[in-house]
TORLUMZA-496847 format. One record per residue (C-alpha): chain; x, y, z; residue in one letter. Coordinates in nm, 2 decimals, padded with zeros to 4 digits. Example, Ala and Ser with C-alpha at 12.3 -4.5 7.8 and 13.67 -1.06 7.14 Angstrom:
REM TORLUMZA-496847
+---+--------+--------+--------+---+
! c !     c1 !     c2 !     c3 ! r !
+---+--------+--------+--------+---+
! A !  01.23 ! -00.45 !  00.78 ! A !
! A !  01.37 ! -00.11 !  00.71 ! S !
+---+--------+--------+--------+---+
REM end
This chain:
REM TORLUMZA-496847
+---+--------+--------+--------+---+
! c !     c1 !     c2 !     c3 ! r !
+---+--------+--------+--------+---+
! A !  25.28 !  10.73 !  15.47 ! X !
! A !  25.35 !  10.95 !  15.23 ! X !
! A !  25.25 !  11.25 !  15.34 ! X !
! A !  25.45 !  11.47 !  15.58 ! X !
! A !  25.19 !  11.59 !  15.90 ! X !
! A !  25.16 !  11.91 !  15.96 ! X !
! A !  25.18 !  12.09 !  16.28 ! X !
! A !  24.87 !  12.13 !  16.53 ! X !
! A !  24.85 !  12.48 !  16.69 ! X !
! A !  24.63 !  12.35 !  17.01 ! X !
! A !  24.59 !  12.42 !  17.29 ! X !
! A !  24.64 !  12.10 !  17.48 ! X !
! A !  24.97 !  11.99 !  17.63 ! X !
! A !  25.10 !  11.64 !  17.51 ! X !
! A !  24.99 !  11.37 !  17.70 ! X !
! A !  24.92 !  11.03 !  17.81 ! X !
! A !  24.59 !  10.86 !  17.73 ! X !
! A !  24.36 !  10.62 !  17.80 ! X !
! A !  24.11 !  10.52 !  17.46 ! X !
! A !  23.85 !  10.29 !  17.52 ! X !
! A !  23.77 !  10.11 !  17.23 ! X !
! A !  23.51 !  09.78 !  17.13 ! X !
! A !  23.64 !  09.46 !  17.22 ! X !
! A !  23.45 !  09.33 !  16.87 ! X !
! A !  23.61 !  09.25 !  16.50 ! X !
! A !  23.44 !  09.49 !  16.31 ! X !
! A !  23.72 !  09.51 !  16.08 ! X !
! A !  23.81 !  09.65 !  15.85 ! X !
! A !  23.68 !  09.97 !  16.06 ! X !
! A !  23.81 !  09.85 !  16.35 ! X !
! A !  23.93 !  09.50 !  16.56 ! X !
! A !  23.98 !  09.46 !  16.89 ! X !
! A !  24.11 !  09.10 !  16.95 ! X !
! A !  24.30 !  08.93 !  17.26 ! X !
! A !  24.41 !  09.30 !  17.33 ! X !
! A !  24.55 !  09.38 !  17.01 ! X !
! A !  24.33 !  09.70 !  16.83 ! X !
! A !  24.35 !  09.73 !  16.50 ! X !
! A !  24.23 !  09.87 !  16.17 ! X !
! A !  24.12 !  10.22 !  16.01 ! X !
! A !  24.06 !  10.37 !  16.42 ! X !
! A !  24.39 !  10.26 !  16.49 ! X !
! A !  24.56 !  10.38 !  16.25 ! X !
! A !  24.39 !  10.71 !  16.23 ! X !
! A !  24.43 !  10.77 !  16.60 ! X !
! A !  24.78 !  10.67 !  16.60 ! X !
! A !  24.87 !  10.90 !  16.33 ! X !
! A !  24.71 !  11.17 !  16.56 ! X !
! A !  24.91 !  11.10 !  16.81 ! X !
! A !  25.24 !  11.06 !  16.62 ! X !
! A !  25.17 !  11.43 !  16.50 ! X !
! A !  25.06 !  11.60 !  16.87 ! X !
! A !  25.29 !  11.40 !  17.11 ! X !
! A !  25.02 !  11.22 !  17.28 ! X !
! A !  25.03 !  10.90 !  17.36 ! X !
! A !  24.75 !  10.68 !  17.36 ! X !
! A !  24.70 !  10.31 !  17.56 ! X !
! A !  24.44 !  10.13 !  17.40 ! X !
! A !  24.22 !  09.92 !  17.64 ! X !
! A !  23.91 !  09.71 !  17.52 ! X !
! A !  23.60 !  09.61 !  17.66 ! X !
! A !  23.29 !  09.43 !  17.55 ! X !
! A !  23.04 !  09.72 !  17.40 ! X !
! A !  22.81 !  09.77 !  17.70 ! X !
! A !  23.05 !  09.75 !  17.96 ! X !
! A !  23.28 !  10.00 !  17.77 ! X !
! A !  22.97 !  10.25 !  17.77 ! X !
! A !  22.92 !  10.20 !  18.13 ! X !
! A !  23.27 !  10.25 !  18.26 ! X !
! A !  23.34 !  10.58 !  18.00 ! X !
! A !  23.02 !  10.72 !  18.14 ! X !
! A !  23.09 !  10.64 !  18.51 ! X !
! A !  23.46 !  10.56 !  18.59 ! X !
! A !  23.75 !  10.79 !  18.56 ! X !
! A !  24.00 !  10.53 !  18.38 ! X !
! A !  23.91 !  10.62 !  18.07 ! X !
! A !  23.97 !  10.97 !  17.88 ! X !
! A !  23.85 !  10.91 !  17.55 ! X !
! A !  23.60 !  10.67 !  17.37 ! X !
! A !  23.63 !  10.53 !  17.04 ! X !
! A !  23.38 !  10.51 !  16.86 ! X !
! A !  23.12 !  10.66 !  16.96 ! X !
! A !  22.81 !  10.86 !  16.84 ! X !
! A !  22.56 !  11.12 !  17.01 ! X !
! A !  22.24 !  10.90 !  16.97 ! X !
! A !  22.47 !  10.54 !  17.09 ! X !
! A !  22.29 !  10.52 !  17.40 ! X !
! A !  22.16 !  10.84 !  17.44 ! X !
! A !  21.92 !  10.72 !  17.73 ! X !
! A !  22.26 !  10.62 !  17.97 ! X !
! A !  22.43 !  10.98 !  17.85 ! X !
! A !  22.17 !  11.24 !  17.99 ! X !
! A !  22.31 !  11.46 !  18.19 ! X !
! A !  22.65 !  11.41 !  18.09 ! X !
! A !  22.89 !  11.67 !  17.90 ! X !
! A !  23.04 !  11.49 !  17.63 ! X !
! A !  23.28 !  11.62 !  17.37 ! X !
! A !  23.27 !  11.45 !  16.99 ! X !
! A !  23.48 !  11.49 !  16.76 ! X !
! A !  23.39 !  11.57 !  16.40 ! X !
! A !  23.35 !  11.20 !  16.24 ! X !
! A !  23.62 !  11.06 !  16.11 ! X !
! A !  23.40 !  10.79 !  15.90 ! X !
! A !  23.05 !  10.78 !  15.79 ! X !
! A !  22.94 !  10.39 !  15.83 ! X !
! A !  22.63 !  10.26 !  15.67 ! X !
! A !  22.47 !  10.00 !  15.93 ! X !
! A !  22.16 !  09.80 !  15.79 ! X !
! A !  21.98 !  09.51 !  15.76 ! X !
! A !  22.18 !  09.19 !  15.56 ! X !
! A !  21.99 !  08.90 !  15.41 ! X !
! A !  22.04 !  08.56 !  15.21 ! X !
! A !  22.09 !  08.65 !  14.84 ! X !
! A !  21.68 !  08.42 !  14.77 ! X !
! A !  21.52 !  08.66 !  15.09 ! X !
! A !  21.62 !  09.03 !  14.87 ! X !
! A !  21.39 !  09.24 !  14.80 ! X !
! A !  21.14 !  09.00 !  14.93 ! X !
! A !  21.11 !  09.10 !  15.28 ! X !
! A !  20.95 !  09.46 !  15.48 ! X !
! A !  20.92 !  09.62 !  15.76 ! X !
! A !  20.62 !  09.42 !  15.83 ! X !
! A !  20.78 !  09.07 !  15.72 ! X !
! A !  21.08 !  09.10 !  15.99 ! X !
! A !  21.07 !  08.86 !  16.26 ! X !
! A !  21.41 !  08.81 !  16.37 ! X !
! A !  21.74 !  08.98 !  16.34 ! X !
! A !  22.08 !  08.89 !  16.48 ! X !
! A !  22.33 !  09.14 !  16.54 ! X !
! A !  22.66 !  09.18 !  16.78 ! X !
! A !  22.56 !  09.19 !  17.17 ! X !
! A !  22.59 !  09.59 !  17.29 ! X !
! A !  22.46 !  09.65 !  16.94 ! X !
! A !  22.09 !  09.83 !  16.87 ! X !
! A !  21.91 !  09.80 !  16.56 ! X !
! A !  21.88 !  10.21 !  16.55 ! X !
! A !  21.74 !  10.30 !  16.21 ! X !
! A !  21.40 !  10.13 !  16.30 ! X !
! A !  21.07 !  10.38 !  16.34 ! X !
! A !  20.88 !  10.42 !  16.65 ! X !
! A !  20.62 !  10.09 !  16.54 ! X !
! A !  20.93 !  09.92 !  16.46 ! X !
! A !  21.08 !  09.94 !  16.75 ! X !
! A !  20.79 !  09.89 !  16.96 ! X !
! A !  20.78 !  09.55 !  16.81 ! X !
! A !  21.15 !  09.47 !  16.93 ! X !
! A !  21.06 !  09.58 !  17.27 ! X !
! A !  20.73 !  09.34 !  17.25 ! X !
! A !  20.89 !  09.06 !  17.07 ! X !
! A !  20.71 !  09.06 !  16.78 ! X !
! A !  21.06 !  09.08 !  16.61 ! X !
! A !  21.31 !  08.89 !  16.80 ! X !
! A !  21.71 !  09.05 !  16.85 ! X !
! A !  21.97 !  08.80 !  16.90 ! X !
! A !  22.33 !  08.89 !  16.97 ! X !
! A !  22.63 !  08.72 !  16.96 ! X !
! A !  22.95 !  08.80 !  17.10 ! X !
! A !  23.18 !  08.66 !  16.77 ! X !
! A !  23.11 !  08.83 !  16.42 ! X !
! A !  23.21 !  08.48 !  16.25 ! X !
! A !  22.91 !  08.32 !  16.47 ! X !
! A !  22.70 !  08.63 !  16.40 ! X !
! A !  22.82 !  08.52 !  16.00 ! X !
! A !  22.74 !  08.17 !  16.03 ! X !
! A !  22.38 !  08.23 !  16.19 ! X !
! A !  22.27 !  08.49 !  15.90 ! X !
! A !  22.39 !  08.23 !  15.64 ! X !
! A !  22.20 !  07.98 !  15.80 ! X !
! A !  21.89 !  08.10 !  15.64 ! X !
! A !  21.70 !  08.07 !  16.02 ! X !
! A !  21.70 !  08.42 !  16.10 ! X !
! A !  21.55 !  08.72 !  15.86 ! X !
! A !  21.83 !  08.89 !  15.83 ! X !
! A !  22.18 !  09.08 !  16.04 ! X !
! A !  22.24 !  09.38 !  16.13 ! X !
! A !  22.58 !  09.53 !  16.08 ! X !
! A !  22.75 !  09.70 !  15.83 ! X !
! A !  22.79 !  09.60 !  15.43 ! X !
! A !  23.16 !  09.70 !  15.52 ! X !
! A !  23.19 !  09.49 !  15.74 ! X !
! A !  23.02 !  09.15 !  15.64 ! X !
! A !  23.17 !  09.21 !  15.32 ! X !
! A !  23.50 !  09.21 !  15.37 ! X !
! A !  23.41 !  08.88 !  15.62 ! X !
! A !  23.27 !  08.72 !  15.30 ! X !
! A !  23.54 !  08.80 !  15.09 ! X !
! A !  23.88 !  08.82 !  15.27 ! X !
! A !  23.76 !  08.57 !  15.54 ! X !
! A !  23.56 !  08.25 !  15.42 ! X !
! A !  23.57 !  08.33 !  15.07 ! X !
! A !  23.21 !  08.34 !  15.01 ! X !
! A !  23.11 !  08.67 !  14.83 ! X !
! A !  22.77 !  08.75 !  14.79 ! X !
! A !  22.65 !  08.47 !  15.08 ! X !
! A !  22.50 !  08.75 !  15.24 ! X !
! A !  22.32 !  09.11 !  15.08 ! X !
! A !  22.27 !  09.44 !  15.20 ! X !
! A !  21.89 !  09.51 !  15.12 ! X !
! A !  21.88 !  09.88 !  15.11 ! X !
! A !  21.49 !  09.87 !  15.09 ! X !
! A !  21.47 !  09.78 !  15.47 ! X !
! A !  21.55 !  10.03 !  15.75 ! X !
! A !  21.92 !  10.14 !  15.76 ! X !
! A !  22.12 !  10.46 !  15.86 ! X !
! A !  22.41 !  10.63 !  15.80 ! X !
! A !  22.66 !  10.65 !  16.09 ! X !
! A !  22.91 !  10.88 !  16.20 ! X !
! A !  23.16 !  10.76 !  16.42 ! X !
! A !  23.33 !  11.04 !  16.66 ! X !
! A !  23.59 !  11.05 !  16.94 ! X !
! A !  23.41 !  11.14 !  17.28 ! X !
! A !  23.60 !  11.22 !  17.56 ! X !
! A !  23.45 !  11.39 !  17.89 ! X !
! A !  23.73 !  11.58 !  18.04 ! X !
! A !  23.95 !  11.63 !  17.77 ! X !
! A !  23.76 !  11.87 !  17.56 ! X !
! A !  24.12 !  12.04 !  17.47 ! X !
! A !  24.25 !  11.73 !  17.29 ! X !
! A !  23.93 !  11.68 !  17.11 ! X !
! A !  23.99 !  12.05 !  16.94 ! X !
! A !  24.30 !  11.95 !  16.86 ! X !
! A !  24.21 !  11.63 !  16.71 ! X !
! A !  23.96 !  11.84 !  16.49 ! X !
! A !  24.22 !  12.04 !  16.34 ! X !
! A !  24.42 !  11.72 !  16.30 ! X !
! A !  24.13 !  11.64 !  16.06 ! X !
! A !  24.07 !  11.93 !  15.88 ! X !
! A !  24.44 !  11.96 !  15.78 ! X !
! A !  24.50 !  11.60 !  15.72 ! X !
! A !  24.28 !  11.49 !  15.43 ! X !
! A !  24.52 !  11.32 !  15.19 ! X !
! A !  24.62 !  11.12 !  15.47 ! X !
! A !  24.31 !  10.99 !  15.58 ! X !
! A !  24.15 !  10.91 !  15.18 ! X !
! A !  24.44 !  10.74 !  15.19 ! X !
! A !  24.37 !  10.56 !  15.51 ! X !
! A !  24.04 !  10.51 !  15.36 ! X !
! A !  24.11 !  10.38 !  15.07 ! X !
! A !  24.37 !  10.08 !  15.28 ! X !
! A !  24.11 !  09.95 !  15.42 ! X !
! A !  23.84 !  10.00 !  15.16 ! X !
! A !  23.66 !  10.25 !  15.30 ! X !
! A !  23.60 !  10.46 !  14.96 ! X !
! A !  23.47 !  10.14 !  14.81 ! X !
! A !  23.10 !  10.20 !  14.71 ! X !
! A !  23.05 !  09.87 !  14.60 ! X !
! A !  23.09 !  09.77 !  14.99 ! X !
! A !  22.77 !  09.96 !  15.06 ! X !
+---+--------+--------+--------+---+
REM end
């Protein structure tokens, strides 16, 4: 990098730490594959810990189970990423610290370049999307049909099956993000386009945070790491195409 870090003025002592993170591709945002995490979190959280002293161990587990054991185990200090309303139903009651995001992700609904513009809220049947994953930009009647089955979820646990299955035509559309199956399309199996983000069905804007529930200190100080790091991290952006509208 070019850019020479600057010093953080927190509180917390450096440390050893134990991040949770998805054990999903969902590069270029972030990959967690045969124990090797990579991709715009790593490198961002790395950085952090190059300029505080901590040092971070990275250990991934399948979305759900990762919730479950941050929420109710003590071997991991930090969760990444992670979002107030991301299972908010499992989190009552517990006192978790976010950071201030560190990316703003557009997650929406993806369809066959003949199916835009030609389906609604109404039209959905069936969606596929990665397993631990939930379709949260739908309404209240939206979601009530998810829960009924009047629109079917499927989940996969690979993002190349979840790929394959929306280009199959057999299913309405996937859920994910434009960043995401993009750079899939593009980088992966060289079919750009094979899939569309239709902005006229329900999606959301994202932000994804560190949570931790102990270490409320080092989430301060990974704050000011932010605020006083923003060349580094447009240009960490910008690596992995982050800043690139026509992903979205």
């Amino acid at each position: 990098m070019a850019f020479i870090y600057m010093g953080l003025a927190g509180s917390a002592m450096a440390s050893s730490f134990t991040i949770g993170v998805e054990e999903v591709d969902y590069y270029p945002l972030h990959r967690c594959v045969n124990g090797n995490f990579s991709g715009y979190g790593r490198d961002l959280l790395d950085a952090f810990a190059k300029q505080s002293g901590h040092s971070f161990t990275y250990v991934s587990l399948p979305v759900s189970r990762l919730f479950h054991t941050f929420l109710n185990e003590n071997s991991i200090d930090f969760k990444y990423p992670d979002n107030p309303h991301w299972q908010a139903d499992m989190k009552k009651g517990k006192p978790i610290f976010y950071s201030d995001p560190v990316v703003n992700v557009i997650e929406g609904l993806l369809v066959k370049p003949e199916k835009f513009d030609q389906l609604s809220e109404i039209s959905v049947k069936s969606i596929v999307t990665m397993r631990g994953f939930t379709p949260w930009p739908f309404d209240k009647a939206m979601r009530q049909k998810v829960n009924n089955g009047t629109i079917r979820v499927y989940q996969e646990d690979s993002f190349g099956k979840l790929i394959s299955l929306g280009m199959t035509g057999h299913y309405d559309a996937v859920y994910a993000s434009p960043i995401v199956i993009n750079y899939y399309l593009d980088e992966i199996i060289h079919k750009p386009g094979a899939l569309v983000f239709d902005k006229k069905l329900p999606f959301e804007s994202n932000d994804f945070s560190l949570s931790s529930i102990r270490q409320g200190d080092v989430i301060k100080q990974f704050n000011e790491f932010l605020t006083k790091n923003q060349p580094l991290i447009l240009e960490l952006k910008r690596k992995y195409r982050l800043t690139d509208k026509a992903a979205q």
